[in-house]
Structures are given as C-alpha cells and as structure tokens.
C-alpha positions in Angstrom: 8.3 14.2 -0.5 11.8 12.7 0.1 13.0 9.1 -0.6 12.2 7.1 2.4 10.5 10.0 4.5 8.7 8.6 7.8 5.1 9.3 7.7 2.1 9.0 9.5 -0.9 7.6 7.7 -4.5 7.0 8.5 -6.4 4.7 6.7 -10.3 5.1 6.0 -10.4 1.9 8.4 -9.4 4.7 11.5 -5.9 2.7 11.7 -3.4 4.9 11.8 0.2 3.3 11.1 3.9 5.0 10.8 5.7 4.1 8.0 8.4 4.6 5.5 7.5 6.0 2.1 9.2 3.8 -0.7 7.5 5.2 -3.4 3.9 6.7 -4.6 2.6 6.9 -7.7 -1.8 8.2 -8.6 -3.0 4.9 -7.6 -1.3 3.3 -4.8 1.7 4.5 -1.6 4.0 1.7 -0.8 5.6 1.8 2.8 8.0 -0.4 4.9 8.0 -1.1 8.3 4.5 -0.2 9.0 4.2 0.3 12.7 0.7 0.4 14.2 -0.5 3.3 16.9 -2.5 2.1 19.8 -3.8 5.3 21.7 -5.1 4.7 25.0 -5.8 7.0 28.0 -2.2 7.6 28.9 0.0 7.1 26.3 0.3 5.8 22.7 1.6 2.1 21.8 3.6 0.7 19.4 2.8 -2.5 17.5 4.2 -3.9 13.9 1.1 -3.3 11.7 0.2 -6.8 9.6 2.7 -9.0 11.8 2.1 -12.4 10.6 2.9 -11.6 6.9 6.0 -11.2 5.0 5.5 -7.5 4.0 10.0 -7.1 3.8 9.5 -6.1 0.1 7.3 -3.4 1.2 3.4 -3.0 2.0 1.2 -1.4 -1.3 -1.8 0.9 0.1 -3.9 2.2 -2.4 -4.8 5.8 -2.1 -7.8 5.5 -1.8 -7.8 3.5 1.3 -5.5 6.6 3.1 -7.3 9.5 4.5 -4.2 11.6 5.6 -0.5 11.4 5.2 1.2 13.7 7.8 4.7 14.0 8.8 4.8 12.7 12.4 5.9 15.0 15.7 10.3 14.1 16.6 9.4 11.8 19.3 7.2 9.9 17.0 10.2 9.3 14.8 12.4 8.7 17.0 10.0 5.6 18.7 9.7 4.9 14.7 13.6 5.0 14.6 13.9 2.5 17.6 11.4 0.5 16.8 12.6 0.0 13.4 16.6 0.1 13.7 18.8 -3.6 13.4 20.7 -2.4 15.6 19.4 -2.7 19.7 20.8 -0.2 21.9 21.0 -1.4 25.1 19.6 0.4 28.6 21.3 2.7 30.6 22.7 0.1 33.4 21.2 1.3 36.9 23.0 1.3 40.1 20.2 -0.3 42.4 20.5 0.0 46.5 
C-alpha cells in the first residue's frame, strides 16, 4: 500500500470512515483525517469522524476493530480531497437574473 493512500475503512462498529493511511503494522492501522460516511436515501454525507478530540498526530485503529480496508471510488477521493485540503477553493460565482 503506498505512503499516505486514501482508504475506506469499516469498522466492526458498521462505521465506515475515509481516511489517510500513515502507517500499519500486525497490530494496529493509524489514519489522519478520518472523515465519517453518513449514507441516507439520496446521497452520502460527509462528517469529520471523532470531532471533539485532537486526533492531528494521527488516529491508531487496531486491526482487529477494521473489518475491510478498500480503496474508495474517484469521487470518493476527490470529496476526501476537498474535505480535507487547507486550501478552500471558492464557488463558481453565478450570474443571477
């Protein structure tokens, strides 16, 4: 797996949370920027995952709280991306009549 690949993971909780893979080892994954999917009946929301902790050094999963670790779809990464990036881009001004 590369250095800082974006992955999805599910946890044995039935969270399922994109991340970025810092480094794994036989006991435990750790991510950053753990973003949290919300599927509903339309569409699939974004939230950070554990927002009220300081988690910037990285989260530690053990692996034997992680059911899956898949590599996500493009537009997946690209919300990850956004989401994630210091950097706000801003919207596309619209010319309103």
């Amino acid at each position: 797996m590369e250095e800082k690949e974006i992955r999805l993971i599910r946890l044995i909780s039935g969270e399922e949370i994109l991340v970025k893979i810092l480094k794994e080892n036989d006991i435990s994954t750790t991510v950053e920027n753990p973003i949290l999917l919300i599927p509903n009946k339309d569409a699939i929301g974004f939230m950070p995952y554990m927002s009220y902790c300081d988690i910037d050094n990285g989260l530690g999963i053990r692996n034997e709280d992680i059911m899956f670790n898949l590599k996500p779809t493009e537009e997946l990464i690209n919300n990850y991306n956004k989401m994630t990036a210091k950097v706000v881009t801003p919207l596309k001004p619209k010319i309103v009549t």
